[in-house]
BADO-861101 format. One line per field, with one value per residue (C-alpha): residue number from 0; residue in three letters; x, y, z. Coordinates in steps of 0.05 Angstrom, whole numbers, plus 32768, in hexadecimal, padded with zeros to 4 digits. Last residue first. Layout:
BEGIN
n <- c(NUM/...)
res <- c(ala/...)
u <- c(X/...)
v <- c(Y/...)
w <- c(Z/...)
***
This chain:
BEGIN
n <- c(533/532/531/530/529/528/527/526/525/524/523/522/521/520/519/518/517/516/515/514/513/512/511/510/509/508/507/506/505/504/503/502/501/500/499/498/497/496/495/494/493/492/491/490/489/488/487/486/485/484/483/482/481/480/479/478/477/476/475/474/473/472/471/470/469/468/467/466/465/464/463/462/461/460/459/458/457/456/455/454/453/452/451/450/449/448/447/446/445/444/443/442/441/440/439/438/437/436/435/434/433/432/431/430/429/428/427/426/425/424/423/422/421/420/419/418/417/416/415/414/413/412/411/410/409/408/407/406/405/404/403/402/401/400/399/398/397/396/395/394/393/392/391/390/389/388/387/386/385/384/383/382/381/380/379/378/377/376/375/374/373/372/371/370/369/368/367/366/365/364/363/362/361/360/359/358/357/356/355/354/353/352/351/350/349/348/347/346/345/344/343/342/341/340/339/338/337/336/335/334/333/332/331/330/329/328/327/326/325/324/323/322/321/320/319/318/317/316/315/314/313/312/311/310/309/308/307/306/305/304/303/302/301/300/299/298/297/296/295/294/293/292/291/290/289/288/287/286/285/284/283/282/281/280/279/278/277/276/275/274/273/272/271/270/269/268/267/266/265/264/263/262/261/260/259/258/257/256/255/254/253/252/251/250/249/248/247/246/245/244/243/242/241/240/239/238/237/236/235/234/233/232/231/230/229/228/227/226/225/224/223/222/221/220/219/218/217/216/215/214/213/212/211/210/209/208/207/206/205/204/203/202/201/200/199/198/197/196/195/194/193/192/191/190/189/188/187/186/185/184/183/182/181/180/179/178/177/176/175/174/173/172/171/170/169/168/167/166/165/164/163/162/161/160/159/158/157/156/155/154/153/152/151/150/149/148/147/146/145/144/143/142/141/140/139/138/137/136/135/134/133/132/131/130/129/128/127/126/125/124/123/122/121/120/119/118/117/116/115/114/113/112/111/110/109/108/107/106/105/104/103/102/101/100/99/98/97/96/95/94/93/92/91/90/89/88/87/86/85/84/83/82/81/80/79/78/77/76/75/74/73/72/71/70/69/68/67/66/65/64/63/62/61/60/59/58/57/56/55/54/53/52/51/50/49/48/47/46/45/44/43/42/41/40/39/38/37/36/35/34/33/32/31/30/29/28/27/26/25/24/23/22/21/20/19/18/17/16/15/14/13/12/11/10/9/8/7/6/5/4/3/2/1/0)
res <- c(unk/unk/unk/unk/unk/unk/unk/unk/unk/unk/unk/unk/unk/unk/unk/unk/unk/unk/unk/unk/unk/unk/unk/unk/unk/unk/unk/unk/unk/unk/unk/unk/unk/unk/unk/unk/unk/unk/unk/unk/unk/unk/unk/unk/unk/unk/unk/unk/unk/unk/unk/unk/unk/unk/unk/unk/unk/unk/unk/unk/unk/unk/unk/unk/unk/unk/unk/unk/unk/unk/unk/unk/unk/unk/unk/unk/unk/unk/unk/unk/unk/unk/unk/unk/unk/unk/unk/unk/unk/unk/unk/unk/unk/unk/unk/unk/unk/unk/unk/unk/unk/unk/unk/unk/unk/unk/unk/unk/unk/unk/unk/unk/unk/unk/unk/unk/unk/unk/unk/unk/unk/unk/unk/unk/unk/unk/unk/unk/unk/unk/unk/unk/unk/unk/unk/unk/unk/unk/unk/unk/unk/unk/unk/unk/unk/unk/unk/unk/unk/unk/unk/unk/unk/unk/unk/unk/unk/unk/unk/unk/unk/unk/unk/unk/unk/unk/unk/unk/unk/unk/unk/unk/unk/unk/unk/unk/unk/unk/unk/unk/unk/unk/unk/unk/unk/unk/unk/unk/unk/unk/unk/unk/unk/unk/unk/unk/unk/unk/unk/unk/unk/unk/unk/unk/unk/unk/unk/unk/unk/unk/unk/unk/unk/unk/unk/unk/unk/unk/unk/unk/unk/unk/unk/unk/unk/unk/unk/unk/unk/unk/unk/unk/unk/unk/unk/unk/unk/unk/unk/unk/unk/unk/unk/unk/unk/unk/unk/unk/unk/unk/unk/unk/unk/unk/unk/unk/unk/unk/unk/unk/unk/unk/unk/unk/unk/unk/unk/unk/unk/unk/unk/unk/unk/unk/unk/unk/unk/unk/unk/unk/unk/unk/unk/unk/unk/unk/unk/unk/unk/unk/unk/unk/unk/unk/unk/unk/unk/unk/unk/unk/unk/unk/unk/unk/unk/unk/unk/unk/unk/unk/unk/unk/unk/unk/unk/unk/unk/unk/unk/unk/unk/unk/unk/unk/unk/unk/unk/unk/unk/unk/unk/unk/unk/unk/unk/unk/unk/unk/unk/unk/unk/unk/unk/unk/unk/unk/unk/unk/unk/unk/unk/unk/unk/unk/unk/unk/unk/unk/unk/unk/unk/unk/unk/unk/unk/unk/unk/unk/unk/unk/unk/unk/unk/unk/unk/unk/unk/unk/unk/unk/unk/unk/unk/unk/unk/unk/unk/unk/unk/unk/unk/unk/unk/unk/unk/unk/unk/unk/unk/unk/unk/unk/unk/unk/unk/unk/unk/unk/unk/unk/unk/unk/unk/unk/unk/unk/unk/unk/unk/unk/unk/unk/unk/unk/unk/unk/unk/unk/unk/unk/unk/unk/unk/unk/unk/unk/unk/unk/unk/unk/unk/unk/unk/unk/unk/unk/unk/unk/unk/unk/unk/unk/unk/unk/unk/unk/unk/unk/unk/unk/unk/unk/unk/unk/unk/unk/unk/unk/unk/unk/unk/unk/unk/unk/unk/unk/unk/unk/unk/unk/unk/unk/unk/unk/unk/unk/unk/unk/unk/unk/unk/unk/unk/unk/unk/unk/unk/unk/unk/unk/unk/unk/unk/unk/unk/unk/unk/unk/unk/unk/unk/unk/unk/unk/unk/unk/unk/unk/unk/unk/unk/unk/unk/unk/unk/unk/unk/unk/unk/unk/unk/unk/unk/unk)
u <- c(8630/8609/861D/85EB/85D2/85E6/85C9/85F7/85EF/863E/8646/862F/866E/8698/86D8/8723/8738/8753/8709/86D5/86B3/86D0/86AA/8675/8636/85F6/85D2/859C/8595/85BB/8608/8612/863B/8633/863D/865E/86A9/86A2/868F/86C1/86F7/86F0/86EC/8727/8757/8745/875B/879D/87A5/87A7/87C3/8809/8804/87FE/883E/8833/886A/888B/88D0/88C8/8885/883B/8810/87E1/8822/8832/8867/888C/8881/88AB/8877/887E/885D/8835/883B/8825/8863/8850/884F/880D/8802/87EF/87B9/878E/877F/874B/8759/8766/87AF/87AF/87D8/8811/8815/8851/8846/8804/87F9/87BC/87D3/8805/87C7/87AA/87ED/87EA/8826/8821/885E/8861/88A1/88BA/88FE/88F5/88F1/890F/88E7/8914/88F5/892C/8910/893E/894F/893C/8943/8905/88D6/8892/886C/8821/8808/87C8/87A2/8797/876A/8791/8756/8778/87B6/878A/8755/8792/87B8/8775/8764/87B2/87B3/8760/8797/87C3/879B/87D1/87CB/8781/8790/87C1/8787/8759/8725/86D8/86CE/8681/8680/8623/8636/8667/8699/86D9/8706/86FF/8732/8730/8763/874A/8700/8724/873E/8700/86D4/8713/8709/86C2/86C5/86F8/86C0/8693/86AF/8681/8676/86BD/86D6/869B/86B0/86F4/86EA/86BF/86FE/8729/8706/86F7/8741/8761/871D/8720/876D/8789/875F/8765/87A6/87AE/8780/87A2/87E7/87CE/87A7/87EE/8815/87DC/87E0/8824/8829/886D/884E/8889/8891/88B8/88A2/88A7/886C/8865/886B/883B/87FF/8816/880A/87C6/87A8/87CC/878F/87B8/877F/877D/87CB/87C9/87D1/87FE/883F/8863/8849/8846/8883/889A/8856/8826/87EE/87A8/8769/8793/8792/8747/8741/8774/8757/870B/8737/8759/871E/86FA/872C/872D/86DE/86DE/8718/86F1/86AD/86DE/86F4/86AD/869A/86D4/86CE/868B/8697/86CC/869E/8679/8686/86A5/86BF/870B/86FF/86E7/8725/8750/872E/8739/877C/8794/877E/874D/8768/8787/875F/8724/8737/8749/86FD/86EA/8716/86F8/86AE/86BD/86E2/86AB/8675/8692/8690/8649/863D/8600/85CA/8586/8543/8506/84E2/851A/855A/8572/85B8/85D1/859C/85C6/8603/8635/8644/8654/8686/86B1/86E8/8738/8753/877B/8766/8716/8710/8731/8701/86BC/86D5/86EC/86A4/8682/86AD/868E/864A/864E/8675/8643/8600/85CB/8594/8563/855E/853D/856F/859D/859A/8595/85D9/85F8/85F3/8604/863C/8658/864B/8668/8686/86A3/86BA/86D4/86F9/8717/871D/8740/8774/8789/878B/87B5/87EA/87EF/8805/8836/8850/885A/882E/8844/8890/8877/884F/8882/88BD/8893/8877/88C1/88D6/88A3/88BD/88FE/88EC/88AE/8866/8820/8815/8834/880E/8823/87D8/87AA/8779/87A7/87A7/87A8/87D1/8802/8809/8817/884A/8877/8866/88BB/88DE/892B/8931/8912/8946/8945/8902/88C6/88DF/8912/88DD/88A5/88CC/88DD/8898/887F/8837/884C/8825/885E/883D/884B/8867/884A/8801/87ED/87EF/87C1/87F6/8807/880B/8852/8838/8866/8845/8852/882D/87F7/87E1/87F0/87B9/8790/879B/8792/8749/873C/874F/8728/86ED/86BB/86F2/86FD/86E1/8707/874F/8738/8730/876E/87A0/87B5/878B/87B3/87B1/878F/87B7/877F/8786/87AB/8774/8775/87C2/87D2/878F/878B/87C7/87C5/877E/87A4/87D0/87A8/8776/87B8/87CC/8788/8781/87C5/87B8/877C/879C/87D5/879E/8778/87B8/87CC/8783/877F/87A6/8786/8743/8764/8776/872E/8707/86E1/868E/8673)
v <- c(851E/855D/859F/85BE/8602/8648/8686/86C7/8705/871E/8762/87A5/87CA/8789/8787/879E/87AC/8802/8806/882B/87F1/87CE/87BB/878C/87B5/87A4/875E/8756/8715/86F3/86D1/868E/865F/860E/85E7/85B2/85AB/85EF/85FF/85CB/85E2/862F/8628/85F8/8622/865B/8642/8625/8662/868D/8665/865D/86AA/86BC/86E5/8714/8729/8762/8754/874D/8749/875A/871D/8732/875C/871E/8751/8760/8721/86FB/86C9/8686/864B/8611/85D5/85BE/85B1/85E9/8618/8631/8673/868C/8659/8678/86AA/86E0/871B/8764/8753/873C/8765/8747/874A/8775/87B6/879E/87B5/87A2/877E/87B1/87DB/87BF/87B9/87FF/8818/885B/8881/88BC/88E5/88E4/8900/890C/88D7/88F0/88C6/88A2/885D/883A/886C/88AB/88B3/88E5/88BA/889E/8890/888B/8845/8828/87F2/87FB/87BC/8796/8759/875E/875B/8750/8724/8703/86E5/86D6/86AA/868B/8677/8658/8631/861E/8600/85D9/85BA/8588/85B1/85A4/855A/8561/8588/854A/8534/852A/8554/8555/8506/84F4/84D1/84AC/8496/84AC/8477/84AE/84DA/8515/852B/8514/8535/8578/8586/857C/85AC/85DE/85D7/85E5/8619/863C/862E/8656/8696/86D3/86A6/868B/86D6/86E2/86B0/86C9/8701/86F0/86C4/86F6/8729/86F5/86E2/872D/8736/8707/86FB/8737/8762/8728/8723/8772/876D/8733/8759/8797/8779/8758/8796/87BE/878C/878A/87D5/87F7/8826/8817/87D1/87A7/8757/873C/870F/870F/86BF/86B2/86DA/86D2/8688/8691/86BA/868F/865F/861E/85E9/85A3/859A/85A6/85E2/85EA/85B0/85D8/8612/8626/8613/8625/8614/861D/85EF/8606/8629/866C/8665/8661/869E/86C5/86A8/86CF/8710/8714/86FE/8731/8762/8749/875C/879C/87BE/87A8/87C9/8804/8807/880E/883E/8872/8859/8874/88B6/88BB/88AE/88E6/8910/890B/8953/8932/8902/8930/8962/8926/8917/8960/896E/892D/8943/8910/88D8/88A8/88B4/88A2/8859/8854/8863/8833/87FB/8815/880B/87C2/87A4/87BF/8792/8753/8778/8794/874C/8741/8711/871B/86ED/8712/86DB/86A6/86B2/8692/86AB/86AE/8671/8642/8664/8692/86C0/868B/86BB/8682/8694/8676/86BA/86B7/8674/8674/86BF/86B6/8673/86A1/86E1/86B9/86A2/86DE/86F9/86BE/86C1/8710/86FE/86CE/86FF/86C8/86B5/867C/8646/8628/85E2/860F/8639/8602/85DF/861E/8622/85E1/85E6/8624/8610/85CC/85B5/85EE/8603/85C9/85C1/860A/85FD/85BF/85CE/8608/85E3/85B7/85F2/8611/85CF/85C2/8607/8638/866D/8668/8677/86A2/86D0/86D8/86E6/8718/8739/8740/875D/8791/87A3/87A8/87DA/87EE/87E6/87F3/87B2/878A/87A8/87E1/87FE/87DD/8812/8850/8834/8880/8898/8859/8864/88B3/88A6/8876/8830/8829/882E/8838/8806/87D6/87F5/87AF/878B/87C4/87FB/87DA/87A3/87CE/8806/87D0/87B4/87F9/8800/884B/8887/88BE/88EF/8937/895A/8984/897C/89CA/89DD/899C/8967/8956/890C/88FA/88BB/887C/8838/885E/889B/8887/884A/8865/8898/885A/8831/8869/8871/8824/8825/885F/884E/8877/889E/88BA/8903/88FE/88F2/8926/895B/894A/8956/8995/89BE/89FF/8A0B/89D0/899B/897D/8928/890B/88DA/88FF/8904/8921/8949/8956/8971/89A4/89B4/89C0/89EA/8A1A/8A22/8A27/8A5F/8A7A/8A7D/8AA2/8AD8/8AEF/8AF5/8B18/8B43/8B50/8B63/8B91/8BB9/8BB9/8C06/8C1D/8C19/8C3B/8C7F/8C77/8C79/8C46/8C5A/8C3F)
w <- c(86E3/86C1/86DE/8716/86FC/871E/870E/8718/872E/873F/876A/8749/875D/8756/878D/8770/87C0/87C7/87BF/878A/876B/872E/86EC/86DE/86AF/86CE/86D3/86A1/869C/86DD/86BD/86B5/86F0/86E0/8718/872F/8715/8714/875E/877F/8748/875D/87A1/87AD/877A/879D/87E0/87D1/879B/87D8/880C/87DA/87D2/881B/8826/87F3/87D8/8803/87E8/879F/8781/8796/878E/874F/8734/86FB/86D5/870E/872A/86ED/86BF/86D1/86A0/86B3/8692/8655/8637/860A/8643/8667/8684/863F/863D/866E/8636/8654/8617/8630/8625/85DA/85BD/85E6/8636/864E/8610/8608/864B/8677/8699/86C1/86BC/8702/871E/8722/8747/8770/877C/87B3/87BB/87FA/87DA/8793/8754/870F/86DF/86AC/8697/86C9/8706/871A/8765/879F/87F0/880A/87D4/87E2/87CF/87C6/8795/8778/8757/8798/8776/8734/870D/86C0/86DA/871A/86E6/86C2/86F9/870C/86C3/86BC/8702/86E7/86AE/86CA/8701/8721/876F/8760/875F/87A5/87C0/87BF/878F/8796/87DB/87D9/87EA/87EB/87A6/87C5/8784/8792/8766/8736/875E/8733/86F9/86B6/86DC/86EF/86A9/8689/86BD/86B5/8664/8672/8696/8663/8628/8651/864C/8668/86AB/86AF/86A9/86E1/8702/8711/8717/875D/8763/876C/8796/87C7/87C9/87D7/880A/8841/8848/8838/8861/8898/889B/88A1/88E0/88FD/8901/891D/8950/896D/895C/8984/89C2/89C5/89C6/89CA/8997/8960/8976/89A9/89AC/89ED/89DA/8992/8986/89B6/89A0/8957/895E/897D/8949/8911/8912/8920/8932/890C/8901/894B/8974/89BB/89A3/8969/8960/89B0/89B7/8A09/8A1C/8A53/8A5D/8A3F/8A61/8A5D/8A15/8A0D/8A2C/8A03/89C5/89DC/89F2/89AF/8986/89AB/899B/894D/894E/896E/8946/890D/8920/893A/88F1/88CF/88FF/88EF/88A9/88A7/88C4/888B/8857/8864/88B2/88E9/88F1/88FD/88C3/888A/889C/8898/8857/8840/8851/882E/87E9/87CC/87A5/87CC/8804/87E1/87CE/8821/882F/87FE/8821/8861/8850/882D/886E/8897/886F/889E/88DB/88D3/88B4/88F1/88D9/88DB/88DF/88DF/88A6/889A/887C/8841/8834/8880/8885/8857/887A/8868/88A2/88D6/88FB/890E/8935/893A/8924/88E4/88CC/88EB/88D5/888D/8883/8899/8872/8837/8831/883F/8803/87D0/87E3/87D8/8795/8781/878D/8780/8751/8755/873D/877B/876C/8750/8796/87C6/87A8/87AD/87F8/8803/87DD/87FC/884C/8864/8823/880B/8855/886F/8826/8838/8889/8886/8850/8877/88B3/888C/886E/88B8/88D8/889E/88AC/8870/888A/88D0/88B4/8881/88BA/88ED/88B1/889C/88DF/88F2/88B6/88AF/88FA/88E4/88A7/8890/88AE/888B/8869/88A2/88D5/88FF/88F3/88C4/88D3/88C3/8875/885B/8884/888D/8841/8847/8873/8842/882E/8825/87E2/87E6/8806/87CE/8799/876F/8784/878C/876C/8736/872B/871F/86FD/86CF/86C8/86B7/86D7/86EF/870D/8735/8769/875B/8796/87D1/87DC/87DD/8792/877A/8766/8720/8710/86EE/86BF/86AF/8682/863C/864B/8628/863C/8678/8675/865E/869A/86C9/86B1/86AB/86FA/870E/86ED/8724/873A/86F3/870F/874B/8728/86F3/8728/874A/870A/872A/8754/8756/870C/86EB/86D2/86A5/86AB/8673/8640/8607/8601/85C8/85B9/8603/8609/85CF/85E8/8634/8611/85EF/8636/865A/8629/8619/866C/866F/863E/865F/86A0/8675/865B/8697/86C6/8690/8688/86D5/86D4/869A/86C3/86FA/86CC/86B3/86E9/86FA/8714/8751)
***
């Protein structure tokens, strides 16, 4: 169909100024880019998203170098339909003013508890009184005696029972082995017997060495990794189209959907198994104090009594109760996994630390220990003396923070100490993953794996502010299981070193971070294992 002229003139304005306005962006955006190489395109209507998703697979480097940039604060545009920009800091005073100084003013938000809806009115998702509740609940069990013994028990149960057997048959076969999958199914079993009083069994000499049509069921325990990459997603992709996703069943979202209802599963039968068992004991008024011994105090059971009566959001005991248990165990099983899978690998790729830990460990054991056929060589009072595995630990966690993204929205409009205006519910995501990365907070020497920084010249260990030391969170909502953290890794990682010897598989593939909202390996951790000499 032929133009005619008189119309043609008419779209010759709308072309040119449409015209004009791609040079423009196109102009800018090469300005920008030369700059700032590393910014994300603000696309018209879709924002910064399309650079988001097409970093996903190095997410963490990729925000680390924008900020780099930036100076440590970055305003991420939105796509046209998501409302306002969402704020990208690893400034340690925005980190202390958000999460210590103006605390308030910095709940989870909505959009947290969306993307987290598993964990429910736990104490990750919560805000408020019933945050407090769960807090003070959880420190006081956390710091009782009782608690502290039983975690004792379990962890040198554990090594002794299950991990060193299990290593000792694969240097004696020399043969190679995923460390950070024997590593997680290893905080699953000692996480499931402290929060929940249950032994899944899932690391076993036969779990790792089956026989011929044996099988072992870690639906539950593999869950944990399908819904920590489902929440990694939701961060990034627009929340219309994961909902969407979720409500047709389909992609990742399907699989979170079975993934959580495998979870759901496993803490209700807890529930109903410790429920049982109750009922076979004698009432009692103190349940802590007089019900479980020094040598059974899974927190299941205390959290059962202590939240009867309880009012919550839902009005659901049973919910808070689940709840509770399931953000334990997220913590719990995956925050010190992670960890010490970095660990090793950082002890792996520099020897010369290993060895100073190995050092360290014998001036320090019990040498009046001399059963050969006695796995447990020292006691947690000599590991508690470990200066320096404290100082490999502490910067293992530094560079691979195990949660690397912190999550806030603020709740009334206010300006940050580096200057960003902040909006109502305006969304604020903290890397703690770049915070150590910073030469700006660290020295020139950040990307370096010094355990010595963490030590004074007294030789004893030095403290570095939580705001600057993110691995545990820092003001308020610090993680409440710290002290059980390095209590546990500390065990593991001077029974195994003191041992063994940890190298590298030949030709294992590049060790970076999977996609998870948990800093897990992507390619997990090949390693061979060799029995130290005596």
């Amino acid at each position: 169909m032929a133009i005619s002229l008189e119309a043609l003139n008419s779209y010759l304005p709308m072309f040119f100024v449409a015209t004009f306005c791609s040079l423009l962006f196109i102009y800018l955006h090469l300005k920008n880019t030369k700059k700032h190489p590393s910014y994300p395109t603000n696309w018209p209507f879709l924002g910064m998203m399309p650079g988001l998703i097409s970093n996903a697979h190095r997410m963490h480097e990729y925000v680390t170098e924008v900020l780099r940039e930036s100076g440590g604060t970055f305003v991420l545009k939105k796509h046209s339909f998501s409302g306002s920009d969402d704020i990208i800091t690893c400034d340690p005073d925005n980190i202390q003013y958000i999460l210590s100084r103006n605390f308030q003013n910095y709940p989870k938000g909505p959009k947290f508890n969306q993307i987290f809806e598993l964990l429910g009115e736990g104490i990750f998702n919560s805000d408020a009184d019933l945050w407090e509740l769960q807090r003070k609940t959880t420190m006081f069990l956390m710091n009782h005696s009782k608690f502290r013994a039983f975690l004792e028990r379990i962890s040198w149960g554990e090594v002794e029972e299950r991990l060193i057997p299990v290593l000792d048959r694969v240097a004696d076969e020399s043969k190679e082995i995923d460390l950070a999958d024997l590593l997680q199914k290893f905080t699953y079993d000692t996480s499931c017997k402290l929060i929940l009083g249950y032994d899944p069994h899932c690391l076993s000499i036969d779990s790792v060495y089956p026989k011929a049509g044996e099988a072992f069921d870690v639906k539950a325990e593999r869950a944990f990794d399908i819904t920590e990459t489902g929440a990694f997603y939701r961060h990034i992709l627009p929340i219309s189209y994961w909902k969407l996703s979720r409500w047709l069943h389909i992609g990742l979202e399907k699989k979170m959907k079975i993934a959580s209802d495998e979870l759901n599963s496993l803490v209700a039968h807890c529930i109903a198994l410790k429920r049982e068992e109750l009922s076979k004991r004698s009432a009692s008024d103190d349940l802590v104090s007089e019900t479980q011994s020094g040598d059974d105090f899974d927190l299941l059971t205390n959290f059962m009594h202590v939240y009867k009566g309880v009012s919550t959001p839902s009005g659901n005991f049973e919910k808070l109760l689940k709840d509770t248990v399931m953000n334990l165990l997220f913590a719990a099983r995956d925050t010190t996994s992670a960890t010490l899978s970095w660990f090793f690998w950082l002890i792996a790729t520099h020897p010369s630390v290993g060895l100073k830990i190995r050092e360290e460990i014998k001036r320090n054991m019990d040498l009046t220990n001399t059963e050969e056929d006695n796995i447990k060589l020292f006691d947690t009072t000599t590991i508690g003396n470990l200066v320096y595995l404290h100082g490999a630990l502490c910067e293992a966690m530094r560079l691979f923070p195990a949660v690397p993204l912190n999550h806030k929205a603020s709740f009334q409009p206010d300006v940050l100490p580096s200057g960003h205006s902040i909006g109502k519910n305006t969304r604020i995501l903290i890397s703690f993953y770049s915070v150590g990365r910073m030469e700006s907070v660290w020295g020139e020497d950040c990307l370096e794996f010094k355990p010595e920084r963490w030590i004074s010249e007294r030789g004893k260990t030095k403290h570095v502010p939580s705001y600057k030391f993110v691995a545990f969170n820092s003001g308020p909502r610090t993680c409440l299981g710290k002290e059980m953290s390095f209590v546990q890794t500390k065990i593991i990682a001077a029974s195994i070193i003191y041992r063994y010897q940890i190298n590298m598989a030949e030709g294992h593939p590049p060790v970076y971070p999977r996609k998870s909202v948990v800093l897990q390996m992507k390619h997990g951790l090949k390693v061979k294992v060799k029995k130290s000499p005596a």
